[in-house]
ZADO-1210 file (C-alpha; in nm, 4 decimals, padded with zeros to 6 digits):
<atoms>
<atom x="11.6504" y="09.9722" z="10.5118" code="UNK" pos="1"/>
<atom x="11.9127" y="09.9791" z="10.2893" code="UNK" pos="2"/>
<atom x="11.8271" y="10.1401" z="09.9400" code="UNK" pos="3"/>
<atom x="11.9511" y="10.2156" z="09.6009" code="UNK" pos="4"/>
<atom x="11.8700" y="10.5084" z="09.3259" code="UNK" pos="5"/>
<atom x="12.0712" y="10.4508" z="09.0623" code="UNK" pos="6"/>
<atom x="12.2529" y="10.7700" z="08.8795" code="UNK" pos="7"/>
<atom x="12.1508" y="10.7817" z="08.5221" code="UNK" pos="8"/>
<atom x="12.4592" y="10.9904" z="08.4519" code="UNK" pos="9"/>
<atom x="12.6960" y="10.7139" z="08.5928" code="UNK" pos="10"/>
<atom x="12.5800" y="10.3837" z="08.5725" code="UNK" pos="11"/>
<atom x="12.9213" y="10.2528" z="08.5399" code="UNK" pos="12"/>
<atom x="13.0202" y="10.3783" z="08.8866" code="UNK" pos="13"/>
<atom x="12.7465" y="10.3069" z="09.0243" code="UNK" pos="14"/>
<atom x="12.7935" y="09.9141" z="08.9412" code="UNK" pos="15"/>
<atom x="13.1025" y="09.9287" z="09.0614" code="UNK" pos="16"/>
<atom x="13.0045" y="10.0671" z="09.3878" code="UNK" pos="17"/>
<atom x="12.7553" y="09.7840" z="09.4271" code="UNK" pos="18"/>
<atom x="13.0572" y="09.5635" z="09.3237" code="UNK" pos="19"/>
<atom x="13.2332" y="09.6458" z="09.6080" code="UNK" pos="20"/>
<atom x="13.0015" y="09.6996" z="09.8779" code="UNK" pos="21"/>
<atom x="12.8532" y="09.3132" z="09.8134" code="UNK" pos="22"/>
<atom x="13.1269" y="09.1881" z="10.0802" code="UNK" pos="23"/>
<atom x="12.9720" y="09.4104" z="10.3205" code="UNK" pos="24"/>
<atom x="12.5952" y="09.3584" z="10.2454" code="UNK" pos="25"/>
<atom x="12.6817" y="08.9773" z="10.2060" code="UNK" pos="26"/>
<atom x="12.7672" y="08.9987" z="10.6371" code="UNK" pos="27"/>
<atom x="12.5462" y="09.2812" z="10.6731" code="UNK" pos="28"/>
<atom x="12.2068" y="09.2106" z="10.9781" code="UNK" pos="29"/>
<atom x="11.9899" y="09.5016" z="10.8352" code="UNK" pos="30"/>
<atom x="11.9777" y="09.4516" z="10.4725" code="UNK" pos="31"/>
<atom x="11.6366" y="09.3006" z="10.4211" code="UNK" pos="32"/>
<atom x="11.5861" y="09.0128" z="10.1663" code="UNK" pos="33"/>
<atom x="11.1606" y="09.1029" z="10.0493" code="UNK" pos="34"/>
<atom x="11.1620" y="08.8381" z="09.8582" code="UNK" pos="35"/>
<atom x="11.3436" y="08.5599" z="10.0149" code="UNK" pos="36"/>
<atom x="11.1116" y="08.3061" z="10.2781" code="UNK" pos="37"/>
<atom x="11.2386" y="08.0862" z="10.5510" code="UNK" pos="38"/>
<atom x="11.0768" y="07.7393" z="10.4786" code="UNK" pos="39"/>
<atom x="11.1096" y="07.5932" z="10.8534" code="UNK" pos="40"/>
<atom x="11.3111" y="07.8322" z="10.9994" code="UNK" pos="41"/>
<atom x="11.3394" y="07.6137" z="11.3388" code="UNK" pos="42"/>
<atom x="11.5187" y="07.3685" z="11.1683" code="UNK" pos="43"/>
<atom x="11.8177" y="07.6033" z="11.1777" code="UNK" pos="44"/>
<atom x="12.0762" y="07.6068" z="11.4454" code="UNK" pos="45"/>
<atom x="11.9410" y="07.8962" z="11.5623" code="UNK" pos="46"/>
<atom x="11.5902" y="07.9661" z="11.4830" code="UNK" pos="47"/>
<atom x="11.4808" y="08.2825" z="11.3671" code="UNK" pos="48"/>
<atom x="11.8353" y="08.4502" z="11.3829" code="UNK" pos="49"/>
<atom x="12.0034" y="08.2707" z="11.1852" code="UNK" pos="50"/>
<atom x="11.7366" y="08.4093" z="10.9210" code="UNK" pos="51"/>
<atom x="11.7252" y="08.7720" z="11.0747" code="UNK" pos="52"/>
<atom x="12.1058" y="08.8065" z="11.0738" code="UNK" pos="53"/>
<atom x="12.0698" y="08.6646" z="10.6597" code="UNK" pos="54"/>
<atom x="11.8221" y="09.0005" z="10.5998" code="UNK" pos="55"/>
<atom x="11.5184" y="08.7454" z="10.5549" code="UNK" pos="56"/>
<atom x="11.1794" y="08.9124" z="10.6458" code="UNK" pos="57"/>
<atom x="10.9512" y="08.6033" z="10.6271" code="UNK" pos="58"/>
<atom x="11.0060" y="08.3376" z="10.8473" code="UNK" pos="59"/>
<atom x="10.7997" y="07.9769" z="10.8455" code="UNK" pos="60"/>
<atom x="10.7483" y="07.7718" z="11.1667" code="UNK" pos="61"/>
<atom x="10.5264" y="07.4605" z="11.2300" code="UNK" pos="62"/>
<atom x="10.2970" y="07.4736" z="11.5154" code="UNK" pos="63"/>
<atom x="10.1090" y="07.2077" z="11.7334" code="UNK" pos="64"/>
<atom x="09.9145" y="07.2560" z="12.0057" code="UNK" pos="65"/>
<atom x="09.9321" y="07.0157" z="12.2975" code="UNK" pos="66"/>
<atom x="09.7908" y="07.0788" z="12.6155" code="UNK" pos="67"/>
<atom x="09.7314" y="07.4025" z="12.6067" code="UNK" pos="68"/>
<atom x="10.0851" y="07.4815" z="12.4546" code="UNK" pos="69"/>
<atom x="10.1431" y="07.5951" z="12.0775" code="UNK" pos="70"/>
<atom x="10.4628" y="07.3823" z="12.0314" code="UNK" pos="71"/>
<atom x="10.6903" y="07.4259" z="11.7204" code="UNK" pos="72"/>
<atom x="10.8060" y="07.1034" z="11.5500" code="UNK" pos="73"/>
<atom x="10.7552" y="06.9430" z="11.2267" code="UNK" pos="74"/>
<atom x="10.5996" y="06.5874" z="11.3608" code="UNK" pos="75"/>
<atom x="10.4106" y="06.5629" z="11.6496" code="UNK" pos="76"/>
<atom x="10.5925" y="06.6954" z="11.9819" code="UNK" pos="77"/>
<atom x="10.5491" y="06.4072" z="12.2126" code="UNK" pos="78"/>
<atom x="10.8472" y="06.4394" z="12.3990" code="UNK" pos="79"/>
<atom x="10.9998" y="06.7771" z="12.3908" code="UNK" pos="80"/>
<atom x="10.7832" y="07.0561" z="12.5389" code="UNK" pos="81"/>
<atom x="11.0742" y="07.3547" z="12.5928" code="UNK" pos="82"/>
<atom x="11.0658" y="07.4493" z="12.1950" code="UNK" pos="83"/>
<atom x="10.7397" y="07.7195" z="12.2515" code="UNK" pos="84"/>
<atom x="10.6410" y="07.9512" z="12.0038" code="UNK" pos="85"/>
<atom x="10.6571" y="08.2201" z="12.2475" code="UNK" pos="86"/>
<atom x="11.0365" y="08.1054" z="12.3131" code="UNK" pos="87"/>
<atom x="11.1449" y="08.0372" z="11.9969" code="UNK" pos="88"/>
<atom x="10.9492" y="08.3442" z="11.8047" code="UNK" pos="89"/>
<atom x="10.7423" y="08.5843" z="12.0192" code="UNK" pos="90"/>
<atom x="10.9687" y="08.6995" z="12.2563" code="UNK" pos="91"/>
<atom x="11.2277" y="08.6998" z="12.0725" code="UNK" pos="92"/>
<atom x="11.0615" y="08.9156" z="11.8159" code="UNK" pos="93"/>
<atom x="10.9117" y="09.1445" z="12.0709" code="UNK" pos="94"/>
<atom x="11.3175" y="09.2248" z="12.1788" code="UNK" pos="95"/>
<atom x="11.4062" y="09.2366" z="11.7904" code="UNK" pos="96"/>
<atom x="11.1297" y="09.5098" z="11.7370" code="UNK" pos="97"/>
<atom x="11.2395" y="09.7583" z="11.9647" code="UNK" pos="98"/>
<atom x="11.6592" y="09.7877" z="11.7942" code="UNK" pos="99"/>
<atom x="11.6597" y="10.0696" z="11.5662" code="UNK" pos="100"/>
<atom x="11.7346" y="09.8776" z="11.2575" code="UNK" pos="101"/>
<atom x="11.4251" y="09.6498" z="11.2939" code="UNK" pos="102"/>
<atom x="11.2205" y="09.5106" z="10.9933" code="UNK" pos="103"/>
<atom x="10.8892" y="09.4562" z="10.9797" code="UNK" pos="104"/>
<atom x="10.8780" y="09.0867" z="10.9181" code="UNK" pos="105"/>
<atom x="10.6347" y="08.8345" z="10.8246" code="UNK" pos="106"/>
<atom x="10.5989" y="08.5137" z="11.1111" code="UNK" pos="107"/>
<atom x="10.4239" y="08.2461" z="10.9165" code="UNK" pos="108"/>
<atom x="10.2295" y="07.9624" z="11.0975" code="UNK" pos="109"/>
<atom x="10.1738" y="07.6340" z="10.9143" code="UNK" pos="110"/>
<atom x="09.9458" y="07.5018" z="11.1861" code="UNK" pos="111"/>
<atom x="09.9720" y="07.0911" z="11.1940" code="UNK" pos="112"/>
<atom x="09.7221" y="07.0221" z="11.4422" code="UNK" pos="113"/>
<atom x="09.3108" y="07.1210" z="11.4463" code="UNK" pos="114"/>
<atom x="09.2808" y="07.4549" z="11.3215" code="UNK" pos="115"/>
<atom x="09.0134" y="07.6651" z="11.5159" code="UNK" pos="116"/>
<atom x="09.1651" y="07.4972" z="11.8931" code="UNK" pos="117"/>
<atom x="09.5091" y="07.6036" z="11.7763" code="UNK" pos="118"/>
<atom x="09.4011" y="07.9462" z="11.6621" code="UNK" pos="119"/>
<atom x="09.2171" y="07.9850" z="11.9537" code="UNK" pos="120"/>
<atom x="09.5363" y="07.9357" z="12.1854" code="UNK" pos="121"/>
<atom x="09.7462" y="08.1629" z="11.9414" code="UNK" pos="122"/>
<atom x="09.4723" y="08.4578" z="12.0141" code="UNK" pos="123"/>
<atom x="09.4944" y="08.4159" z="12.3470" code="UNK" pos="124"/>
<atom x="09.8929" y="08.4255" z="12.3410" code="UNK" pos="125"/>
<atom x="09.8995" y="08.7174" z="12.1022" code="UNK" pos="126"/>
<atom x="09.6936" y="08.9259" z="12.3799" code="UNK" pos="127"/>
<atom x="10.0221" y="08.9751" z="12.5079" code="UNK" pos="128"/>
<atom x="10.1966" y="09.1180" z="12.2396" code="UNK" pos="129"/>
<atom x="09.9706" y="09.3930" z="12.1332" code="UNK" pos="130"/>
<atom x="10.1766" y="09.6411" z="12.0527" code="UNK" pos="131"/>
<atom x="10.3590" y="09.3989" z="11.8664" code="UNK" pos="132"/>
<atom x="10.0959" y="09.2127" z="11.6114" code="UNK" pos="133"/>
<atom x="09.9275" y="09.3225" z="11.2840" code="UNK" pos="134"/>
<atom x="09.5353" y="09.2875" z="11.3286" code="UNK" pos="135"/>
<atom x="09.2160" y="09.3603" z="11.1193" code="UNK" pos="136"/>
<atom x="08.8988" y="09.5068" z="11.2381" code="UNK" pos="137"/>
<atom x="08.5615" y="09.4920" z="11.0231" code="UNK" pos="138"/>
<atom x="08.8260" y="09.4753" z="10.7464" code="UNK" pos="139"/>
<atom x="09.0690" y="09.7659" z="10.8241" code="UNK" pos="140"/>
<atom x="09.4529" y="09.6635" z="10.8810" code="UNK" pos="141"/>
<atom x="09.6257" y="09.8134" z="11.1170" code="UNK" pos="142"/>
<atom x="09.9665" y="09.7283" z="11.0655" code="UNK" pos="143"/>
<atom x="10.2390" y="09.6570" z="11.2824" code="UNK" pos="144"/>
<atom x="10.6300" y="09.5185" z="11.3327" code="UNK" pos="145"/>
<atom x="10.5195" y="09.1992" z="11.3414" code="UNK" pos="146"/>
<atom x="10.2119" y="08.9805" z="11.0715" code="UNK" pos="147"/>
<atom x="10.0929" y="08.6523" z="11.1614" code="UNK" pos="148"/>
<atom x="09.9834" y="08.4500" z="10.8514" code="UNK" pos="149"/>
<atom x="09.8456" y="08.0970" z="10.9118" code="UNK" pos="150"/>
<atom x="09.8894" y="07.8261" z="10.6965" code="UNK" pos="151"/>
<atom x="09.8740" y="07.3917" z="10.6708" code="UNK" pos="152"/>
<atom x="09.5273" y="07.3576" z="10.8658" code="UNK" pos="153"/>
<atom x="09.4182" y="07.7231" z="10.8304" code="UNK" pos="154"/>
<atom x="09.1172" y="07.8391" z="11.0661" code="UNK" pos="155"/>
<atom x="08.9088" y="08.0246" z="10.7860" code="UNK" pos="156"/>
<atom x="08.5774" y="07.9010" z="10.8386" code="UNK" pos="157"/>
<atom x="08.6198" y="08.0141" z="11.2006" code="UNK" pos="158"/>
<atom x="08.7752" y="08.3653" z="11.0897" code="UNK" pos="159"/>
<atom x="08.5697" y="08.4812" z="10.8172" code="UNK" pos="160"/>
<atom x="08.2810" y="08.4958" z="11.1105" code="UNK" pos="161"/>
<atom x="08.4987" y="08.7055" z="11.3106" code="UNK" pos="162"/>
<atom x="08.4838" y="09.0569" z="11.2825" code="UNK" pos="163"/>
<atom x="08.8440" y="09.0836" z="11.3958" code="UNK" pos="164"/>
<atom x="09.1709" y="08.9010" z="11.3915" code="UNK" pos="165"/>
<atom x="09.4930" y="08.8942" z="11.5181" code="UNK" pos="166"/>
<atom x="09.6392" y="08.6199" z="11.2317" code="UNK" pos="167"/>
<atom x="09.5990" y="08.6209" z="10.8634" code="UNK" pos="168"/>
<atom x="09.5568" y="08.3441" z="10.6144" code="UNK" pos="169"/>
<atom x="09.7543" y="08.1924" z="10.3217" code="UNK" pos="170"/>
<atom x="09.4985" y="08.1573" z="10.0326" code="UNK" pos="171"/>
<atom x="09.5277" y="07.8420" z="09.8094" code="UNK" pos="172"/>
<atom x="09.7360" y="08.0011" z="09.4645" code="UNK" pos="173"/>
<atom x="09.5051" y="07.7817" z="09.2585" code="UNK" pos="174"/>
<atom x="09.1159" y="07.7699" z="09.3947" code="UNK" pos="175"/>
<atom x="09.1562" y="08.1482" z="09.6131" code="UNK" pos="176"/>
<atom x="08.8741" y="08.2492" z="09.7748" code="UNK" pos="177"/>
<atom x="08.6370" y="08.4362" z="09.5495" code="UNK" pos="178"/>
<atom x="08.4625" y="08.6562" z="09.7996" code="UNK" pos="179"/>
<atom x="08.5942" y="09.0036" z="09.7929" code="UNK" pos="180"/>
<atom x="08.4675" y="09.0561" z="10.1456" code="UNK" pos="181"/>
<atom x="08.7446" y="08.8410" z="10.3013" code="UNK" pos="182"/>
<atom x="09.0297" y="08.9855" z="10.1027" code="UNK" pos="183"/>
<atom x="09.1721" y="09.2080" z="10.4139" code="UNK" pos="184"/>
<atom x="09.1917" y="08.8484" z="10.5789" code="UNK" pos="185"/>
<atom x="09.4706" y="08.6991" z="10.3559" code="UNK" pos="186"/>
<atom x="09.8016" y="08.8301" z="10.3157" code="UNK" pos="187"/>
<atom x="09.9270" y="08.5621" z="10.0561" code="UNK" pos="188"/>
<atom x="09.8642" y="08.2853" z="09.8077" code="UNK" pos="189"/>
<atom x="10.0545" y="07.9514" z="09.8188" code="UNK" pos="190"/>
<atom x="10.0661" y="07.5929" z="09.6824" code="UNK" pos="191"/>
<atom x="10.3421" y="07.3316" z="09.6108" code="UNK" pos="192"/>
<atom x="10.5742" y="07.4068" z="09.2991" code="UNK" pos="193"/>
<atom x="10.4864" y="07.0696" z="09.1492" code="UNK" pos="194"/>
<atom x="10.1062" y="07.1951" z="09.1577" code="UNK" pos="195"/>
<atom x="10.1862" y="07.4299" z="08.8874" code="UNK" pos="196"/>
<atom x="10.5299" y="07.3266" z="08.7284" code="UNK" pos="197"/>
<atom x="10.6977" y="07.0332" z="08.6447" code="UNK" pos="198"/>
<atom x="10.9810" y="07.1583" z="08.5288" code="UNK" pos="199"/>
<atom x="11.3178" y="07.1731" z="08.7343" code="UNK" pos="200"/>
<atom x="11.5437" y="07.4338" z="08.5802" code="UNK" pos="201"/>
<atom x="11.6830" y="07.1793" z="08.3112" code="UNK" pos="202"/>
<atom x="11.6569" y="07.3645" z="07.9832" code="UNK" pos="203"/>
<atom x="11.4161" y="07.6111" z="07.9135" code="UNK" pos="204"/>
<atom x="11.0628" y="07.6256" z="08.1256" code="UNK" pos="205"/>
<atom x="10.7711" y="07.4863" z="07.9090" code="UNK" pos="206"/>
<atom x="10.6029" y="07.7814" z="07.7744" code="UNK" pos="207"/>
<atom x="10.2720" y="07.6962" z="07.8732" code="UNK" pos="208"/>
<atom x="10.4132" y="07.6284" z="08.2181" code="UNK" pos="209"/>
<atom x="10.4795" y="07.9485" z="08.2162" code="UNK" pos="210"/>
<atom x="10.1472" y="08.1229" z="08.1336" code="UNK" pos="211"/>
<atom x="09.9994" y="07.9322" z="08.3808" code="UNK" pos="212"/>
<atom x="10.2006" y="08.0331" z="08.6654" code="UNK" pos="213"/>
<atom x="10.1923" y="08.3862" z="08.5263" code="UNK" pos="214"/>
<atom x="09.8164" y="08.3966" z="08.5302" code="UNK" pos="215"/>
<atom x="09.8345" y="08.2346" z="08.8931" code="UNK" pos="216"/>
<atom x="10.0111" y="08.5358" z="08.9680" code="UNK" pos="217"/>
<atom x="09.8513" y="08.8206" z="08.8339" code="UNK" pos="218"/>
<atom x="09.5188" y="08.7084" z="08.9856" code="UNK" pos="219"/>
<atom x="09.7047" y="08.6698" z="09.3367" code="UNK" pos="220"/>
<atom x="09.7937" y="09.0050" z="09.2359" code="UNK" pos="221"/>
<atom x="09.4960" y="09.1730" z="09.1863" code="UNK" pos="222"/>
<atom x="09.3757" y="09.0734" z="09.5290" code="UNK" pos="223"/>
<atom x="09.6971" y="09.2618" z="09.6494" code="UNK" pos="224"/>
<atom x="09.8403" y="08.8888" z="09.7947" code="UNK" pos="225"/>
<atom x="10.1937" y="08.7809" z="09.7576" code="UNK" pos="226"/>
<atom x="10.2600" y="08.4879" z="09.6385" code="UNK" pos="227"/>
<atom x="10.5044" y="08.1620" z="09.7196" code="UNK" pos="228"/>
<atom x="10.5384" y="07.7953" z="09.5491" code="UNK" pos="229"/>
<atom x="10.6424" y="07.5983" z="09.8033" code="UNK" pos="230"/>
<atom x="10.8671" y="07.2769" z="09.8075" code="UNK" pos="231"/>
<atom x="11.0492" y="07.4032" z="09.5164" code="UNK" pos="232"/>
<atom x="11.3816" y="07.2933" z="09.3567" code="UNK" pos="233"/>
<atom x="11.6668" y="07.4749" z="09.5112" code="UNK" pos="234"/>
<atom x="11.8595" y="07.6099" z="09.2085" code="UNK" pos="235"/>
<atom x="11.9421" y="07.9334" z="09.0641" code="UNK" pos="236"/>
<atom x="11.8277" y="07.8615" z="08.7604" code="UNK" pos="237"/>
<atom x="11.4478" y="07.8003" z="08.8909" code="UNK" pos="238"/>
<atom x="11.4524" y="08.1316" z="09.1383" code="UNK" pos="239"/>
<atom x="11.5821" y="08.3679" z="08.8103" code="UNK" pos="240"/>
<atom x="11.2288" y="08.2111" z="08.6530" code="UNK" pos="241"/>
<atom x="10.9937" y="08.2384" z="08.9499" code="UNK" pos="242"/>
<atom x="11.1294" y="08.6328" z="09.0267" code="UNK" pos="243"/>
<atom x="11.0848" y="08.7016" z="08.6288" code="UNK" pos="244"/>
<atom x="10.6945" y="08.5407" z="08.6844" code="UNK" pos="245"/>
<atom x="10.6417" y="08.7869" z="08.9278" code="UNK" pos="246"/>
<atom x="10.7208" y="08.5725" z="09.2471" code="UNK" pos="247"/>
<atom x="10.7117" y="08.7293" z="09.5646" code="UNK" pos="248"/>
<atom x="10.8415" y="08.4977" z="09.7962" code="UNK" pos="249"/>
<atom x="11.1612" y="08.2469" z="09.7409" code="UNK" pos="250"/>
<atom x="11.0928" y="07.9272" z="09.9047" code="UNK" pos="251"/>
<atom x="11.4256" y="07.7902" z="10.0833" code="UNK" pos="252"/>
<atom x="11.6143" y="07.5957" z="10.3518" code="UNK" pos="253"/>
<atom x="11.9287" y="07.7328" z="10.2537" code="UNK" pos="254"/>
<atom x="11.9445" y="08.0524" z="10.3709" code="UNK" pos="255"/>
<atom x="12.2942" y="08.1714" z="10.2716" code="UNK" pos="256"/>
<atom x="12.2464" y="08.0272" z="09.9172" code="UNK" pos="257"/>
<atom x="11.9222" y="08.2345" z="09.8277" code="UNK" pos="258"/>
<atom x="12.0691" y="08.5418" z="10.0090" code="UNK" pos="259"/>
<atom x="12.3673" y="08.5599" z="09.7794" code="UNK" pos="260"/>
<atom x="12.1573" y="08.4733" z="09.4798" code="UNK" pos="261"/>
<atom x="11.9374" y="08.7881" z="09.5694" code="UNK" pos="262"/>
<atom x="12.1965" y="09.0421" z="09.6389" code="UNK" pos="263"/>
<atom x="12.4042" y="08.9172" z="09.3240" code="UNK" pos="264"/>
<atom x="12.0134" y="09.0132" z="09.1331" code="UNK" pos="265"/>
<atom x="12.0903" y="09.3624" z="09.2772" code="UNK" pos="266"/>
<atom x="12.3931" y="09.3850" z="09.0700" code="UNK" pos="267"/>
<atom x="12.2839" y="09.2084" z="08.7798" code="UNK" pos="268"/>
<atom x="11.9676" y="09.4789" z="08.7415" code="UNK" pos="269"/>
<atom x="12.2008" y="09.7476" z="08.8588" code="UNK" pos="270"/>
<atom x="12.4324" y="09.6780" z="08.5226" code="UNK" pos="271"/>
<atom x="12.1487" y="09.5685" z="08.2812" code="UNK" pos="272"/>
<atom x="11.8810" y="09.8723" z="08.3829" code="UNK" pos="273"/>
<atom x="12.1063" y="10.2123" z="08.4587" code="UNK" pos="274"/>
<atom x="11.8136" y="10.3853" z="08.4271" code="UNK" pos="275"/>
<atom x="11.5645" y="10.2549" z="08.6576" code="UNK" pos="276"/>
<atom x="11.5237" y="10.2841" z="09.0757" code="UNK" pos="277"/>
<atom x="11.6004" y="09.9928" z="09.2526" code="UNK" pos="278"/>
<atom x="11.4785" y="09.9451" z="09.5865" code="UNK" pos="279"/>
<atom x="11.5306" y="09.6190" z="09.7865" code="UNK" pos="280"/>
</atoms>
């Protein structure tokens, strides 16, 4: 991981040395983006690298199962049954995990078809990547390169019987669960931008838009989830607002776009805060 402390003695060289490395971290494969999500990361030319090589650390897929076969696609796969999740994500991940620059990253499941069926075939899968997959036991994380979060048609009523996992669940932003006991079981806090906002980065965010979303936040917060608005406009102008609410997680399809948004952040807090740490 690539880190910064910035010199309170020189904060003018030390913006200029982020100046010129950006070139390099703009190509670099093991700067990680925390903050930046791959909406439907299959949808890529190549899934999941093109977003590892970008420095993202949470990746989306969408997951059927059909005969016995968790299937990634985003409408149902009648025809094409090569596209796996163990193809396209698992083993792939379990090679990624072993290079010495790996990142613990975030593999999040929006599961389209019935919930406890699919998450009972994604257990079963998992088995063979133990050494590879975050789990919980009787509420106790043990953490690992690789977290599962599910999403779409999430199997909680199933999992909040079990006394151990290996997946965690995306809580709803606005109704969360309100039973402390299950708060080891999700990992973030979602819903879809237009839930909370209506505005779309033209002029300045409504202010009581903005307390709203705030409060979202800080209660995701105090649960210790992060938290995403999903299907949100793709502009600059909206991302600077979400990160100053506190969002965790940039929602995007366009990988390149966010990631030079983010790193040009680095250099914007580098030259506005001299005196503060900055770690990305």
């Amino acid at each position: 991981m690539l880190a910064f402390k910035i010199c309170t003695r020189h904060p003018k060289l030390v913006f200029l040395f982020l100046f010129m490395l950006l070139p390099k971290l703009m190509s670099a494969q093991d700067f990680p983006l925390s903050k930046a999500f791959a909406h439907n990361d299959y949808w890529h030319k190549r899934p999941l690298y093109d977003a590892l090589d970008n420095g993202y650390t949470h990746i989306e897929a969408d997951v059927y199962l059909r005969r016995g076969k968790l299937l990634v696609s985003h409408l149902p796969p009648f025809f094409s049954k090569k596209r796996t999740l163990e193809s396209l994500y698992l083993k792939p991940l379990m090679a990624y995990a072993q290079t010495a620059d790996s990142q613990p990253i975030t593999l999040m499941i929006d599961v389209k078809s019935k919930a406890q069926p699919t998450y009972e075939a994604l257990e079963q899968l998992l088995q063979n990547y133990q050494g590879l997959i975050s789990t919980y036991t009787a509420g106790v994380i043990t953490k690992r390169k690789v977290t599962i979060v599910l999403t779409g048609h999430k199997p909680f009523q199933f999992l909040k019987n079990q006394t151990s996992g290996w997946a965690f669940v995306d809580d709803d932003l606005i109704n969360p669960t309100a039973n402390a006991r299950f708060n080891a079981l999700f990992q973030t806090a979602s819903c879809k931008y237009s839930n909370v906002l209506s505005w779309t980065g033209e002029g300045i965010m409504p202010a009581q838009e903005r307390r709203q979303l705030c409060a979202f936040v800080e209660q995701a917060h105090s649960t210790g989830k992060k938290v995403r608005l999903w299907a949100s406009p793709e502009n600059r102008t909206v991302w600077a607002e979400l990160l100053s609410c506190g969002i965790d997680l940039i929602n995007t399809d366009q990988l390149l776009r966010l990631k030079t948004f983010l790193l040009e952040e680095v250099l914007r807090f580098a030259k506005a805060e001299p005196r503060a740490d900055f770690t990305q």
